[in-house]
C-alpha positions as CSV (number, residue, x, y, z in Angstrom):
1,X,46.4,63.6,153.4
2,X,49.5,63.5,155.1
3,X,53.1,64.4,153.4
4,X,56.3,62.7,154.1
5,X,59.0,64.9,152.8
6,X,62.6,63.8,152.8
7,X,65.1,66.4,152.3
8,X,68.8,64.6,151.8
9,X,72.0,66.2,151.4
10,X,74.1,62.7,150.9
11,X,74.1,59.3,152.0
12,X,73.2,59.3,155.8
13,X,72.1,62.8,155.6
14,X,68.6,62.5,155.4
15,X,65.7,64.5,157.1
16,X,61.7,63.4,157.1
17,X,59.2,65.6,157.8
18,X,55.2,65.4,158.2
19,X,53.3,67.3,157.3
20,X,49.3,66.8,158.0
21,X,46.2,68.6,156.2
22,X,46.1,71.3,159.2
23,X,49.5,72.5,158.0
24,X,48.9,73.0,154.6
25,X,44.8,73.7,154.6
26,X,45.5,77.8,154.9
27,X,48.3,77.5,152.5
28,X,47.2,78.3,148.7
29,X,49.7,77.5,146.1
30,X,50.1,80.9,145.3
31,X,50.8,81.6,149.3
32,X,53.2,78.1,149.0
33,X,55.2,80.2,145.6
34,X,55.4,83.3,147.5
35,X,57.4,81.7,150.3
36,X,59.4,80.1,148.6
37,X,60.5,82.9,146.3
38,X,60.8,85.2,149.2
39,X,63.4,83.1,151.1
40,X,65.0,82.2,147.6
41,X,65.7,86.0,147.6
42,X,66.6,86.4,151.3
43,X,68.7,83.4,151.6
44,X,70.4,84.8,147.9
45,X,70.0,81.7,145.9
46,X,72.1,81.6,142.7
47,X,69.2,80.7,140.0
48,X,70.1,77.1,138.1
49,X,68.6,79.1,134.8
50,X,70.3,82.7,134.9
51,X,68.3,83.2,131.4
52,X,64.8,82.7,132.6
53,X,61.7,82.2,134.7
54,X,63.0,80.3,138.4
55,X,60.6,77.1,138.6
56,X,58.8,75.8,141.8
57,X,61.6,73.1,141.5
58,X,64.2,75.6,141.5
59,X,62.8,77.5,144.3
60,X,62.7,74.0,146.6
61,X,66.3,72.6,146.0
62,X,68.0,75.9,146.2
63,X,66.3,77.0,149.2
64,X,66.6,73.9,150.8
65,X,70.2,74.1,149.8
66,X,71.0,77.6,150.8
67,X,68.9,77.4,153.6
68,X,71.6,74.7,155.1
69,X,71.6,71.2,156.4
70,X,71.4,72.5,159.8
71,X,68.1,73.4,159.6
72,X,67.0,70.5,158.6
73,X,69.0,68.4,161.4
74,X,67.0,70.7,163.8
75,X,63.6,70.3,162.8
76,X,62.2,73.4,163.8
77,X,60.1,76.1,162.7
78,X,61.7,76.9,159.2
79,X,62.0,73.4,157.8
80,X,58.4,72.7,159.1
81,X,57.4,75.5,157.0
82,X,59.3,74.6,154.1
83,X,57.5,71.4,154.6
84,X,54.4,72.5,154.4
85,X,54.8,74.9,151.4
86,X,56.6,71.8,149.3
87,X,54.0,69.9,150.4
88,X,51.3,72.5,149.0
89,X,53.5,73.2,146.5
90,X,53.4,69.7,144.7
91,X,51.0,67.7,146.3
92,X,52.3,64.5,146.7
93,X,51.9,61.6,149.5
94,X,55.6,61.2,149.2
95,X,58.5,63.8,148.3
96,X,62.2,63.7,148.2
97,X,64.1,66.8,148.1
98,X,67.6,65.8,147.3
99,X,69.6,68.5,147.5
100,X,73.1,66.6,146.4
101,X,71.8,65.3,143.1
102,X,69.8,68.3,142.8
103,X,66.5,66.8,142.0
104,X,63.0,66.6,143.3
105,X,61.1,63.2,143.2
């Protein structure tokens, strides 16, 4: 299946990647968690939840958000991979990451 993910950060700010079954077929959701948590750490995300267990959901917008807009505009390695592990993650044709409102769709 291939993923489209959109990750937007406001109007005209908006970022698609694909990601194909090649990209995600080594990727367990437990490999996809463990990403995502480890750059939530490294990139020091403030958790939404300060009294509690971090969701998946979390995870995605802050470490989309603290990971910066830049990456994003770039395309490269690091967004590709946070594709991918999203795309693991939820498993979903279509996902929109939008970091402004803070939700995942």
């Amino acid at each position: 299946m291939t993923q489209h993910i959109t990750v937007s950060f406001g109007a005209n700010r908006e970022y698609e990647l694909t990601v194909h079954d090649e990209e995600t077929a080594a990727i367990t959701k437990d490999d996809a968690r463990a990403w995502l948590a480890k750059e939530f750490e490294v990139l020091e995300c403030t958790p939404s939840n300060p009294m509690g267990k971090i969701l998946v959901l979390d995870m995605i917008l802050n470490v989309a958000k603290y990971g910066g807009e830049e990456r994003f505009k770039e395309a490269g390695e690091w967004a590709q991979r946070f594709a991918a592990v999203v795309g693991r993650a939820l498993e979903r044709p279509a996902i929109r990451v939008d970091v402004a409102g803070f939700v995942v769709g």
